[in-house]
N, C-alpha and C positions, 0 to 999 in steps of 0.2 A: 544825026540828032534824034530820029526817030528809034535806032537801034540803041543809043545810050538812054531812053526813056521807056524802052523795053525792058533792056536790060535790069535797069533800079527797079524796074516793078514786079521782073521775076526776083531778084534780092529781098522784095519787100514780102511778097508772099513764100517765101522760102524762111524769112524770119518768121512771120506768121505763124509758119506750121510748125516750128520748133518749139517757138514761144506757148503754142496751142497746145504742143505734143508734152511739153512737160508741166504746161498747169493740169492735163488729163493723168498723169502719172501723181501728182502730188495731189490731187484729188482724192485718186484711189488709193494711195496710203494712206491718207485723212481716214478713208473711210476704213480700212482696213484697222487703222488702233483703235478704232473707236467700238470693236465688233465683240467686246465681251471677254478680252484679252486676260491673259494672270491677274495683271494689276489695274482691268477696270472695275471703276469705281459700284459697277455694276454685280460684281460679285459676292454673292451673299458670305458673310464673316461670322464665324462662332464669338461668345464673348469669354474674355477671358476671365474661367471661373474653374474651378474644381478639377479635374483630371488631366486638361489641358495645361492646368496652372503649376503642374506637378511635372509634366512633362517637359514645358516651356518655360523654363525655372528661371531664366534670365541668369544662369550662372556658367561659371570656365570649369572646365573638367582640372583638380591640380595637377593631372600626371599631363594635360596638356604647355604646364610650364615649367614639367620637371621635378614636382611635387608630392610624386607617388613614390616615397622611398619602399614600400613593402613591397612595390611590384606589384599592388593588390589588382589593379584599374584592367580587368579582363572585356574588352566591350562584348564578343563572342557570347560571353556566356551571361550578360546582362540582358535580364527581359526591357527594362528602361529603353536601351539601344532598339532595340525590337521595336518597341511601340513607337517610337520618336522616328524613325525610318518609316512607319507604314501612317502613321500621322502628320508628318510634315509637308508643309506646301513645299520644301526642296531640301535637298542634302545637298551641300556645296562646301567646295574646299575654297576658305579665304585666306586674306591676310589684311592683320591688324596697319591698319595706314595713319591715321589719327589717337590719340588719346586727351580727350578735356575733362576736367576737372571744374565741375559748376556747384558752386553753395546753392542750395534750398534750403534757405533760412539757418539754423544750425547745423545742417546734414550736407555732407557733401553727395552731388550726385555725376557719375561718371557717365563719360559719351565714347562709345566704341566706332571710330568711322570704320568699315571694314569692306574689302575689295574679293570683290568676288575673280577669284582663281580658276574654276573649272567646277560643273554642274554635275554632282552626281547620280541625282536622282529628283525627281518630282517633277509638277507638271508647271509650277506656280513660284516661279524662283523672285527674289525683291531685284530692284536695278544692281546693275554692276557694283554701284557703289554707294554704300546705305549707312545709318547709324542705327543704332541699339544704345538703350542705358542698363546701366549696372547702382540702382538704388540699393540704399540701407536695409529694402528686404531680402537683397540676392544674400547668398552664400558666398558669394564671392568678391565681398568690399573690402576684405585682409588682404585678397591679393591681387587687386586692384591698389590698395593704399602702399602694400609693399612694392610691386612693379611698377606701378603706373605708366611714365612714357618708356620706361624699357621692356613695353609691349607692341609698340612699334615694330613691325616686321614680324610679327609672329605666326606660324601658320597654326590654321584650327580646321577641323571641319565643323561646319554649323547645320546645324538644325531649325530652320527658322519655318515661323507659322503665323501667319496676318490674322490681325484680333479684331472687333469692334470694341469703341471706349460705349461708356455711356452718354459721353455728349454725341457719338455718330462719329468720331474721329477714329482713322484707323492706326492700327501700331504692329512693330511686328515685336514677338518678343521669340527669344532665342534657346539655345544650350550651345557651349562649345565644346567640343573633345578634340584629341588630339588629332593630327594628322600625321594619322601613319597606315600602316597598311590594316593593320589587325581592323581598325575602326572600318574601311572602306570594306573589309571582308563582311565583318558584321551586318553591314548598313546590305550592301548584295544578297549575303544572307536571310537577312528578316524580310527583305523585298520578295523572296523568290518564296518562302514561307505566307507570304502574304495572296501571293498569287493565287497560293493551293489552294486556300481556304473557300 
């Protein structure tokens, strides 16, 4: 009797120290996201105006959906590629998983959900799995209203950059190009020119 009342009481302090051992582990992760992370709220945000607004167009590259019949779309030798590489909070290759379709009053306004594929560069990437809109200011509401959900499955590489609004809300806004190697050479490229400077 005395050895099965030992016994439960070494079980009980055995559960104890487990039970102890992983609220001390989920503590320090607490604190650990909490430390000033990509996406703490902590992070001071540029607004989105003027050269940024240029860069982070909220628009699709067309030769990303097959649209560059002249072949014109060189990322290499685009300064755009350049600055969007050494200005973005991350280069990532995604793909298109959602596409909605929401009225704002007369105007339709499009919701890009899009999954992040592989991290190419930057320090500051948005979660795995984000949305972007595509408003009547983008360049790219034709092809948007032309594709739409047979954008679904599409891969892009993005360029995305977190903004503050004026209420204090934050947003990210984007560019897509295509996913293919030329873009990924560029994007290496302007990084490693970036360094020199």
């Amino acid at each position: 009797m005395v050895r099965s009342r030992l016994r439960g009481s070494m079980r009980a302090l055995a559960l104890a120290g487990i039970l102890g051992g992983l609220g001390l582990v989920g503590l320090l992760s607490a604190c650990g996201s909490s430390s000033g992370g990509p996406n703490s709220p902590s992070r001071p945000l540029p607004a989105y105006a003027g050269r940024s607004a240029t860069l982070f167009d909220d628009t699709i590259e067309p030769a990303g959906v097959g649209l560059d019949f002249q072949k014109g779309y060189q990322p290499r030798h685009d300064p755009l590629v350049r600055e969007r590489s050494q200005t973005s909070d991350a280069v990532i290759r995604v793909r298109v998983s959602t596409v909605t379709a929401k009225k704002d009053g007369p105007e339709v306004v499009y919701q890009l959900g899009l999954h992040t594929v592989e991290k190419v560069a930057g320090e500051n990437p948005p979660e795995t799995d984000f949305t972007v809109q595509i408003t009547k200011s983008s360049e790219s509401l034709g092809i948007m209203k032309n594709f739409e959900s047979r954008l679904v499955g599409y891969p892009f590489v993005a360029f995305v950059r977190e903004f503050v609004r004026p209420d204090g809300d934050r947003e990210i806004h984007f560019h897509l190009a295509p996913d293919t190697k030329d873009v990924k050479v560029a994007v290496s490229d302007a990084l490693a020119l970036g360094e020199l400077k």
